[in-house]
Structures are given as C-alpha cells and as structure tokens.
N, C-alpha and C positions, 0 to 999 in steps of 0.2 A: 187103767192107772188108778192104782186104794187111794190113793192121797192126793190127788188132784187136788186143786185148788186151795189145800194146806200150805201152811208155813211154820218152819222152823227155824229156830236159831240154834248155833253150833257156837260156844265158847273154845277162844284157843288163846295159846303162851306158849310162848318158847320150850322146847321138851318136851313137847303132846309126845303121845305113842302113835307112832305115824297110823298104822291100822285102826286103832282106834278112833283116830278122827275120821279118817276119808272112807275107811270101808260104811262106815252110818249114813254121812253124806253122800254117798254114790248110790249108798241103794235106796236110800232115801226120794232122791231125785229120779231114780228109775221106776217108782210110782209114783211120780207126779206132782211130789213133793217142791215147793219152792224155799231151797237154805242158804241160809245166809250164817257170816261169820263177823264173831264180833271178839276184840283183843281190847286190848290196854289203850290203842290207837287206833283209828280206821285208816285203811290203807297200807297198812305197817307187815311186811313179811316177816314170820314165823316160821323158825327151824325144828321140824320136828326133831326126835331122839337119833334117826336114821338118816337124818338128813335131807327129808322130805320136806319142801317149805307149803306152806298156806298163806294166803293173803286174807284182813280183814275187809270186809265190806263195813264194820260200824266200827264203832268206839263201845267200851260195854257201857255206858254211861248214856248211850243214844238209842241204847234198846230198850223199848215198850213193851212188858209184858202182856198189852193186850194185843198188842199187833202181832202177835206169834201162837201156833198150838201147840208147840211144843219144844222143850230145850233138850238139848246133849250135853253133856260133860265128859270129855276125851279124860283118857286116862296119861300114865307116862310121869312128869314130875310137873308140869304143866298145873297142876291141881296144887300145886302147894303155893303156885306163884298166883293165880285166878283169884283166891277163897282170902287173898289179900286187901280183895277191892269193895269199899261197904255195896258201889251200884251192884255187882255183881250178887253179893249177899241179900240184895233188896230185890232184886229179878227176880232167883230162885224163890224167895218167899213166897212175891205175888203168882209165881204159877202155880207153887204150889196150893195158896188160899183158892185158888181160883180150879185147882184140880184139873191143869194141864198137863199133858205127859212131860215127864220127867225120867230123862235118861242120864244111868251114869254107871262107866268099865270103871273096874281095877283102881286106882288111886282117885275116882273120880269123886268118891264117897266122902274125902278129905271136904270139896265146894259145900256138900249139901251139912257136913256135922257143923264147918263153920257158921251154916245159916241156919243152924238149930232148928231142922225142920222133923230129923229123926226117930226122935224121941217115941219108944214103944211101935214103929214100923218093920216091916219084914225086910230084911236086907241081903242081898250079897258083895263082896268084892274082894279084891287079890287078899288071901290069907293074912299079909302082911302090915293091914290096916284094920284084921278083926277086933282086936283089944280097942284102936281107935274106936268105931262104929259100935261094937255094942257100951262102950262110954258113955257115948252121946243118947245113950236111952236105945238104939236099934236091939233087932231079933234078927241074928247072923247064922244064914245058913251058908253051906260048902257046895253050892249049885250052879249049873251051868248059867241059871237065870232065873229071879226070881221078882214076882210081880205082887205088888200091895197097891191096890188102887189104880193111880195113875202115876207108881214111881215102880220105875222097870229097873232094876239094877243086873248087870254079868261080873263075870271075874276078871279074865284074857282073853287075846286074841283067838287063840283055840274057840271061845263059845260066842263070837261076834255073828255066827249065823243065828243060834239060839235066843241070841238078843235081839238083834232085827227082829226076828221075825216075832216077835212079841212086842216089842214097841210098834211095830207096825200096825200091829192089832191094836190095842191100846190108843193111837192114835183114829183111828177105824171108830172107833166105839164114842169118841167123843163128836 
C-alpha cells in the first residue's frame, strides 16, 4: 500500500461528476490512503450529476490544511458552487503554500482560479474552461494530465486512470 498512512481530503457539492469524485477516492483508499469528504455541511448528502450521492464527513470550514497531504477537487458543476466559500479558498491556498498535492478534473480548475493560486502554472482541464484558466495567469495544455509541481491537473473521465496514477506519484514523492 503507496499511501499508507496518508491523508486526504476530497471537496464535494451538489453536481460533482460522479466519476470524478469516487473513482479518486477508491483508488485512493486502495493504497492505503485515509479520505475524507468535506461540503458546505458535515454530515450532509450530495447528489452527484448521475445521481450518485456522497456523504460529508466535515464541514469545509472544519478542515485543517495541516491535517491532510493532499486535496481533490471533483469536477461536474460542483466547482462553481465550492469556489463560492472563502474557507474553501483559504484551504486551497494553504496546501498550496505549503506544496501539498493538489488535485483537480475538468471543471475543477474553476476552485483553484478563484483562489488565485494559478498564475503562470502548467495546467489542464475540460476545453470548456480554457479561456477561463489561461486568464487567471495558467499555461493550458490539451493533455490527458498534466503535472507542475505538486498540482496534478486531467481533463475527463476518459483520463482518471492517467490522473491517479500521477497524483499518486506526486503524493509518494512528498
């Protein structure tokens, strides 16, 4: 098990893309990963796109950026309702000051431009938020996955193997 005795936290809202949250979570936790989920509420079920639900374990407001090594950011419309909450804006900061891995599919990119963390990094995500992402200062390529540092970005579900397994790594390495 890579990840043993890691932790991660996993942002969710109403509208994730269901693969996008649980396939990272699963394989996550099948090395040994310990994830938790954190929403607007703790405790509070979330309907994904397809109608997969999730439950929170925190509130985003109760999560410690040092008590975790690494965040997700689920794609789906999920991200437009997240990038709403300053706690959540102030999370992503601190891992990223702190140079935690940092995951984020498809619409997920919307969380990290709100927390202005961007600015002149390598990036991917769904076509659909390129103009967004290279705004915000990013370097947008059309790649199954692309890694700066400790922020691993994918596009869609199609490249969630390609992502794992490089967040994986990425986590490994810290």
């Amino acid at each position: 098990m890579r990840l043993q005795g890691k932790k991660v936290i996993s942002l969710v809202h109403h509208e994730f893309e269901d693969l996008e949250l649980w396939y990272p979570i699963l394989r996550l936790r099948e090395e040994g990963a310990v994830v938790h989920l954190a929403g607007e509420k703790a405790q509070e079920k979330y309907i994904g796109k397809y109608g997969v639900p999730a439950e929170s374990d925190f509130a985003y407001g109760d999560v410690k950026a040092a008590d975790y090594d690494a965040i997700l950011v689920p794609g789906g419309w999920a991200p437009d309702k997240i990038r709403r909450f300053p706690e959540v804006l102030t999370l992503i900061q601190e891992m990223n000051e702190s140079e935690k891995a940092i995951g984020q599919i498809c619409h997920a990119g919307w969380v990290l431009i709100s927390a202005k963390i961007l600015n002149g990094k390598k990036v991917t995500s769904t076509p659909g938020i390129r103009d967004d992402m290279e705004n915000a200062g990013a370097i947008w390529y059309d790649e199954p996955v692309v890694t700066d540092g400790h922020l691993v970005s994918s596009r869609r579900p199609p490249d969630l193997p390609d992502y794992l397994r490089e967040f994986i790594h990425v986590i490994e390495r810290k």
